[in-house]
C-alpha positions as CSV (number, residue, x, y, z in Angstrom):
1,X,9.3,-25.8,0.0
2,X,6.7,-26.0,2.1
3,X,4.8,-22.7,3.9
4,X,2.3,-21.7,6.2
5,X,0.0,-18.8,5.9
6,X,-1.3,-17.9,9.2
7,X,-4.3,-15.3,9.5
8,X,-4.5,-13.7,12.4
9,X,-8.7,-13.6,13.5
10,X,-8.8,-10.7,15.3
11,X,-6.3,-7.7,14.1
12,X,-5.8,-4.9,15.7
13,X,-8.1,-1.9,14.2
14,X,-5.7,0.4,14.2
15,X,-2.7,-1.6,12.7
16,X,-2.1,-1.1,9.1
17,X,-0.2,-4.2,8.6
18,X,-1.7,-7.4,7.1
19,X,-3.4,-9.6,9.7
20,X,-1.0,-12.7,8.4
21,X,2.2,-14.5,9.1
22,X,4.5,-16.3,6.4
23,X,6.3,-19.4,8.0
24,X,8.4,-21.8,6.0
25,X,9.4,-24.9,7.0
26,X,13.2,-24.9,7.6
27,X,15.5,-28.0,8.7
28,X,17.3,-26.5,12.1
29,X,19.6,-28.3,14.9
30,X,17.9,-28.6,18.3
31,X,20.2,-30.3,20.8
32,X,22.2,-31.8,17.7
33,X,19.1,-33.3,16.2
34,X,18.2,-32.3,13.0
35,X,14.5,-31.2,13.3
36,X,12.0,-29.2,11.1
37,X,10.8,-26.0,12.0
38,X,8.2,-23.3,11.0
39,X,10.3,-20.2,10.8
40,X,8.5,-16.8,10.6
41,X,9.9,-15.1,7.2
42,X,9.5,-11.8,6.6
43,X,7.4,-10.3,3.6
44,X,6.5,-6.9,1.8
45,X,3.7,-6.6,-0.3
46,X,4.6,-4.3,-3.3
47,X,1.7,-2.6,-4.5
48,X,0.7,0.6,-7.0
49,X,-1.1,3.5,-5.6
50,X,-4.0,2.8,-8.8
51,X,-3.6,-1.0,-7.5
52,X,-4.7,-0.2,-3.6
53,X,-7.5,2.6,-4.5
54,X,-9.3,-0.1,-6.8
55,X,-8.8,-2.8,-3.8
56,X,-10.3,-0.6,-1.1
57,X,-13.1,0.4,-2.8
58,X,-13.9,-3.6,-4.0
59,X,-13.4,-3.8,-0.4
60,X,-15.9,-1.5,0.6
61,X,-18.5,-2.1,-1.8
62,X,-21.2,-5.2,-1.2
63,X,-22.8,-7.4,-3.5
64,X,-26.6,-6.3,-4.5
65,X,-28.9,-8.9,-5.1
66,X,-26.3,-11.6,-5.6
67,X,-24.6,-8.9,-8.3
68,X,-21.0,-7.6,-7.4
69,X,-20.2,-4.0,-8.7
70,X,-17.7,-6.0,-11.0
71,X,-20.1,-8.0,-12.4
72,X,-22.7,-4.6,-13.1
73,X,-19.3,-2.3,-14.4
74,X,-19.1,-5.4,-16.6
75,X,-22.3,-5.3,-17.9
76,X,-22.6,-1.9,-18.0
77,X,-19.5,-1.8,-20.1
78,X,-21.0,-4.5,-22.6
79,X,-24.3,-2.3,-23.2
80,X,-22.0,0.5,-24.3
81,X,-20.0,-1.6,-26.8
82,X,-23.0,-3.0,-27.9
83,X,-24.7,0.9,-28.6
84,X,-21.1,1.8,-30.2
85,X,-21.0,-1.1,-32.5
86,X,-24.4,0.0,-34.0
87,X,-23.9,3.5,-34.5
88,X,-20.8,2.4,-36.3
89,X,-22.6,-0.2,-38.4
90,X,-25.1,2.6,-38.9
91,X,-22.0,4.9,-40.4
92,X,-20.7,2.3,-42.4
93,X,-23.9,1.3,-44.3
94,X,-24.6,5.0,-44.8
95,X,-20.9,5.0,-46.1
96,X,-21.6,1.8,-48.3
97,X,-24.8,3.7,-49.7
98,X,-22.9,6.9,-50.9
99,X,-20.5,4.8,-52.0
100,X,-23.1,2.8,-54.7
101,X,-24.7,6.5,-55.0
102,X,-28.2,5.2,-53.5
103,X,-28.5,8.4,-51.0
104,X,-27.7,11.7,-52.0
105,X,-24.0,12.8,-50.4
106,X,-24.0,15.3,-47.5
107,X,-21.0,16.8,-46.9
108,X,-21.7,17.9,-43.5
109,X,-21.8,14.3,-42.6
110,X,-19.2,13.2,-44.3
111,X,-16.8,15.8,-42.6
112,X,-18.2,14.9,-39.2
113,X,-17.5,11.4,-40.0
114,X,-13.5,11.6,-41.3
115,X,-13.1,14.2,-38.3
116,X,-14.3,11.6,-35.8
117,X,-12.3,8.6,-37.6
118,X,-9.1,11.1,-37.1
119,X,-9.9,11.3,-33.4
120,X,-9.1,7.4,-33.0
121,X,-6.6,6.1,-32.3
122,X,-4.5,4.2,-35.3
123,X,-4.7,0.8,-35.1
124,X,-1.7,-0.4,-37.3
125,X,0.7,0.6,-34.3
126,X,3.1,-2.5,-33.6
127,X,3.1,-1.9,-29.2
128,X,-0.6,-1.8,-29.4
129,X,-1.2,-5.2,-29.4
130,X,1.3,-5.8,-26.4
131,X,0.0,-2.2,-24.5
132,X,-3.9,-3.7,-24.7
133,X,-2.6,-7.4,-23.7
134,X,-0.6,-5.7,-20.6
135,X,-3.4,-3.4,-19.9
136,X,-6.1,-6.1,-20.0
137,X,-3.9,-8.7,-17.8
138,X,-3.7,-5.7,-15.4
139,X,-7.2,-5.1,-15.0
140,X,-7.7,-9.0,-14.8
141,X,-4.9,-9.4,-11.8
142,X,-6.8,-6.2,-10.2
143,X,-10.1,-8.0,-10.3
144,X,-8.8,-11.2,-9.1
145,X,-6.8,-9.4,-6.0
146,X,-10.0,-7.4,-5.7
147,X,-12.1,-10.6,-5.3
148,X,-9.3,-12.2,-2.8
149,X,-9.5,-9.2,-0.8
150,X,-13.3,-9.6,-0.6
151,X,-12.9,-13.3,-0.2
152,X,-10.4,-12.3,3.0
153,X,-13.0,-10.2,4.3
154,X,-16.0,-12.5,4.2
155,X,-13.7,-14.8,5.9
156,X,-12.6,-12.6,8.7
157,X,-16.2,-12.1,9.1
158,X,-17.0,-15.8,9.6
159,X,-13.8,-16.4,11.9
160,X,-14.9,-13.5,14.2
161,X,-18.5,-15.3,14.2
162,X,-17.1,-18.9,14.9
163,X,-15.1,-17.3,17.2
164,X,-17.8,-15.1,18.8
165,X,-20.1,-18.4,19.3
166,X,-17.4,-20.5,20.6
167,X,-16.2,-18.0,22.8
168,X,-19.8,-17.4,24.3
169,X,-20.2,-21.4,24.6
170,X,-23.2,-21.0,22.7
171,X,-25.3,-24.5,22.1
172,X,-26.6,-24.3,18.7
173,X,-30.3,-26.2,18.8
């Protein structure tokens, strides 16, 4: 089937609806000839409340020095794996040297250390796997209509420019 998306350049400010139009292309009788037709269809985008907070605020945000806020979350996020993954190598190799009695045990420690291994989470849970592949496809669909919405909006931004210079009858030198 084919469709048309059709973006409208200059939206009212105060409408709430999407700027677009859905057609499809529809085989319809006009004066008992078969013709094809674009015919408006009607559409509702079905979104969650988490879903259209995390798009308005990609929306608002601007890139910094050729960096999204995506892109910095991201790398943020990295660093702080990065710090957690050596503290818990440091634990582990402090763990392996009581273990082969090379340090002398500290039992301080050592409670501080089971107490914080029962505050995670257990990993030998069958839905984890599936919760953390549903989770992570969420965010990723999030980010990707994040970046579309973006995308939308630097593209309003040039319509309303071509349209601004071809409406003047500007001459470009």
């Amino acid at each position: 089937q084919r469709r048309l998306l059709l973006m409208d350049p200059s939206p009212s400010t105060e409408s709430k609806d999407l700027p677009i139009t859905i057609f499809e292309y529809e085989l319809h009788m006009v004066n008992e000839t078969p013709t094809m037709l674009f015919v408006s269809i009607p559409f509702q985008l079905e979104t969650l409340q988490a879903e259209q907070i995390a798009m308005e605020q990609v929306a608002k945000q601007t890139p910094v020095d050729g960096e999204s806020t995506l892109d910095a979350h991201i790398d943020n996020v990295d660093s702080s794996l990065k710090t957690l993954r050596q503290r818990v190598d440091i634990m582990v190799s402090y763990l392996d040297l009581v273990a082969a009695d090379r340090v002398p045990v500290d039992y301080g420690l050592l409670r501080q250390i089971a107490n914080l291994c029962d505050h995670l989470p257990a990993n030998d849970i069958p839905d984890l796997d599936a919760d953390f592949r549903e989770d992570y496809n969420d965010s990723l669909a999030v980010a990707l209509l994040a970046t579309l919405t973006k995308s939308a909006s630097t593209a309003s931004q040039l319509t309303d420019n071509f349209m601004t210079i071809h409406n003047h009858g500007s001459k470009l030198a």
